[in-house]
C-alpha positions as CSV (number, residue, x, y, z in Angstrom):
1,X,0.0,0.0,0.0
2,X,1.1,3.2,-0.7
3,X,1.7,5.5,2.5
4,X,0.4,8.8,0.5
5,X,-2.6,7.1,-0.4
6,X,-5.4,6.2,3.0
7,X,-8.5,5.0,3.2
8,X,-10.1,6.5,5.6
9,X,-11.3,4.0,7.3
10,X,-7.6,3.4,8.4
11,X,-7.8,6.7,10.1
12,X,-8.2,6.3,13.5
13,X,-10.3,8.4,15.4
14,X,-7.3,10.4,17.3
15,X,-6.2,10.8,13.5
16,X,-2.9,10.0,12.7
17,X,0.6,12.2,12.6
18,X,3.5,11.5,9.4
19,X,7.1,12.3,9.7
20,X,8.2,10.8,6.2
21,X,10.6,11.2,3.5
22,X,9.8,10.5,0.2
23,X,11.8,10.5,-3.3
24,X,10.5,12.8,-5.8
25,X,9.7,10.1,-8.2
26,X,6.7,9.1,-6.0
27,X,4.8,12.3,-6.7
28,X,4.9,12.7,-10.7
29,X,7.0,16.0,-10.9
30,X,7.9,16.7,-14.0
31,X,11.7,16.0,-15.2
32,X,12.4,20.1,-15.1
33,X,12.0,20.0,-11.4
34,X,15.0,18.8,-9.9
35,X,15.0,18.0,-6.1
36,X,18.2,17.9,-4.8
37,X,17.2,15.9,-1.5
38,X,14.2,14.0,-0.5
39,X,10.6,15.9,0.4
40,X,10.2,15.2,4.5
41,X,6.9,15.6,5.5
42,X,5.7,16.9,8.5
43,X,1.9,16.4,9.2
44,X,-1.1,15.4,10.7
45,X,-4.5,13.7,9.6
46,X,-7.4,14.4,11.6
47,X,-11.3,13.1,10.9
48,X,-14.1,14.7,12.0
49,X,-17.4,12.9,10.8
50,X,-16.7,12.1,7.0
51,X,-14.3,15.4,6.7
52,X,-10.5,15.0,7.4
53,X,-8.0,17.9,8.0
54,X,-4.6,17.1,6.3
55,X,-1.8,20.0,7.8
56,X,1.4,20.2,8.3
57,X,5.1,21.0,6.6
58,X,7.0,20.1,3.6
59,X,10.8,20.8,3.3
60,X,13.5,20.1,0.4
61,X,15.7,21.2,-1.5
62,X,15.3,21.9,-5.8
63,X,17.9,23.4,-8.2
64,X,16.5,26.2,-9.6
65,X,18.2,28.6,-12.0
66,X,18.5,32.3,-11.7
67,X,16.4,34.9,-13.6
68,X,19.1,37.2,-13.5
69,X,22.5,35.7,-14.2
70,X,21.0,31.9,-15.4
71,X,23.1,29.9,-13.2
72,X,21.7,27.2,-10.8
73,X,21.8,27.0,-7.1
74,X,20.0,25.2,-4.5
75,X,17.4,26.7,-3.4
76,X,15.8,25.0,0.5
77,X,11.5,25.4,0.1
78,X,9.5,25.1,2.8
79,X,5.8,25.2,2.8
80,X,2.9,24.8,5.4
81,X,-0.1,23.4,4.0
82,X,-3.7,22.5,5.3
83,X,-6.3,20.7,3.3
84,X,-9.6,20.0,4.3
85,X,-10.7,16.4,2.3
86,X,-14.5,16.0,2.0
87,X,-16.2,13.3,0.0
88,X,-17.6,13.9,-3.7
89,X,-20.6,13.7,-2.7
90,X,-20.2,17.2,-1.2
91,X,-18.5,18.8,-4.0
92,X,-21.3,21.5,-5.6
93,X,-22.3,21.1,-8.9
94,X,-21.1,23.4,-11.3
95,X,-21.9,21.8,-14.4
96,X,-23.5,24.5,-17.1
97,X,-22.6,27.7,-15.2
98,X,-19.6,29.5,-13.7
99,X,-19.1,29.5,-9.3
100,X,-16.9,32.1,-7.7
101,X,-14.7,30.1,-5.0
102,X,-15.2,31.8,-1.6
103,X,-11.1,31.9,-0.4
104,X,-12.2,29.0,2.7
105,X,-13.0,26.9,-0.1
106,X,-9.3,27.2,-2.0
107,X,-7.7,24.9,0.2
108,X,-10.6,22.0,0.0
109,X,-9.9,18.2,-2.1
110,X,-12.5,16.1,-2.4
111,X,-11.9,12.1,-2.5
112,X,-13.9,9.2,-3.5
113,X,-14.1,5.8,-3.2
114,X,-12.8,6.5,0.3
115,X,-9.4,7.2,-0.7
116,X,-7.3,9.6,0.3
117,X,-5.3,11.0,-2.4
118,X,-2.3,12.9,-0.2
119,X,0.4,12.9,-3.1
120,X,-1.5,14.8,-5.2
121,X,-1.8,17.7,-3.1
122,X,1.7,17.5,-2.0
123,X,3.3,17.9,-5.3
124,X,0.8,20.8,-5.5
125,X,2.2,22.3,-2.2
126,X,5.7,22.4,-3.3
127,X,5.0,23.5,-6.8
128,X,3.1,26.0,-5.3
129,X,6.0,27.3,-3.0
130,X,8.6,27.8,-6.0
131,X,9.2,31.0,-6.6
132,X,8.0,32.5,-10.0
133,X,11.8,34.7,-10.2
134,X,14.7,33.1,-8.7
135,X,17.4,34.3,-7.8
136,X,20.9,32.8,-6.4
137,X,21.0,36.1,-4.1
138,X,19.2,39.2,-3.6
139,X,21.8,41.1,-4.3
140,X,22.6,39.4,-7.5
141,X,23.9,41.6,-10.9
142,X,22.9,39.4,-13.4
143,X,24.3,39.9,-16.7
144,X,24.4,42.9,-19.6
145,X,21.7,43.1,-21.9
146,X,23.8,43.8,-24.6
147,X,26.6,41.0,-24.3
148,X,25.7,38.4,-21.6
149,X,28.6,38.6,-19.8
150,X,28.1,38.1,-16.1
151,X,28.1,41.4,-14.7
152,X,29.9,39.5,-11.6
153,X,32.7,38.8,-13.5
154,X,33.6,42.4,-14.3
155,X,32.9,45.1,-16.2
156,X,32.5,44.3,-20.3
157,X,32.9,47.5,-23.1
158,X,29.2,47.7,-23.8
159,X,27.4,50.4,-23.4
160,X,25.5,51.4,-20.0
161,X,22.8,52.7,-21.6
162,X,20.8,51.2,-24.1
163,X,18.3,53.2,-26.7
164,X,15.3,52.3,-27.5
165,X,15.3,53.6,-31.7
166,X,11.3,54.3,-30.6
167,X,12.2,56.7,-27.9
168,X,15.0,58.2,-30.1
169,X,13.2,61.2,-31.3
170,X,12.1,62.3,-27.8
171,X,15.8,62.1,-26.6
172,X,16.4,64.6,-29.3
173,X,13.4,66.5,-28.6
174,X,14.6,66.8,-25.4
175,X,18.0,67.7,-26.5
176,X,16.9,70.1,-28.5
177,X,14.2,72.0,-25.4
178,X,17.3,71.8,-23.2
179,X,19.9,73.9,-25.4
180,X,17.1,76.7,-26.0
């Protein structure tokens, strides 16, 4: 049986807690997501009635490349989560017409068969946590426009300021207002 996938009637009623560590391979990331050490997960599973609250931490480590000078790095994500899991039965019907999502309502998975689906949202919580610009450090130069030369690595003989040709007529507009 697979750990990351309960039936709930294997919850017991003081629910259950999960330290694991898991390869990436059991959660279907796609190839372009390197982890660089397993995903150890912190969490609990409680049930109330036929609703079960899934919360806790996920931690690990992914190479990531840097928006601004394109070299990888490791890059430590950690994420909280909390998921609510209600049956199917319980799911509205939206078929035909559009629903707006109250925010409560973001973090809610609905299972059937009894089955408890936690790998899913997982991979969800870490994709969730990468950041949309990464960067090796904040105080990262990144590279010239002109050349791509790392800006680290010194200074290259492009030039600092690059014109746009649209904008060229205004820079001699303006020229031209401040010599009168």
């Amino acid at each position: 049986m697979n750990p990351l996938k309960i039936l709930t009637k294997d919850v017991p009623p003081q629910g259950l807690t999960f330290h694991w560590k898991r390869n990436a391979s059991e959660f279907g990331f796609s190839p372009e997501l390197v982890l660089l050490d397993q995903l150890e997960i912190e969490a609990s599973l409680s049930p109330c009635e036929n609703i079960f609250l899934f919360e806790g931490r996920v931690k690990t480590v992914v190479e990531e490349q840097c928006s601004r000078c394109l070299k990888k790095f490791p890059l430590s994500l950690e994420a909280d989560f909390k998921i609510d899991y209600e049956p199917a039965s319980a799911q509205p019907d939206v078929s035909g017409h559009e629903i707006e999502l109250r925010p409560e309502e973001f973090d809610i998975s609905y299972y059937t068969n009894d089955l408890l689906e936690l790998d899913v949202d997982l991979r969800d919580v870490v994709l969730l946590a990468l950041p949309m610009t990464p960067v090796c450090s904040a105080d990262c130069p990144g590279i010239c426009v002109m050349c791509g030369q790392l800006k680290a690595a010194g200074d290259c003989d492009c030039a600092q300021e690059a014109v746009d040709e649209r904008w060229q007529k205004l820079t001699q507009l303006k020229k031209k207002m401040e010599e009168e």
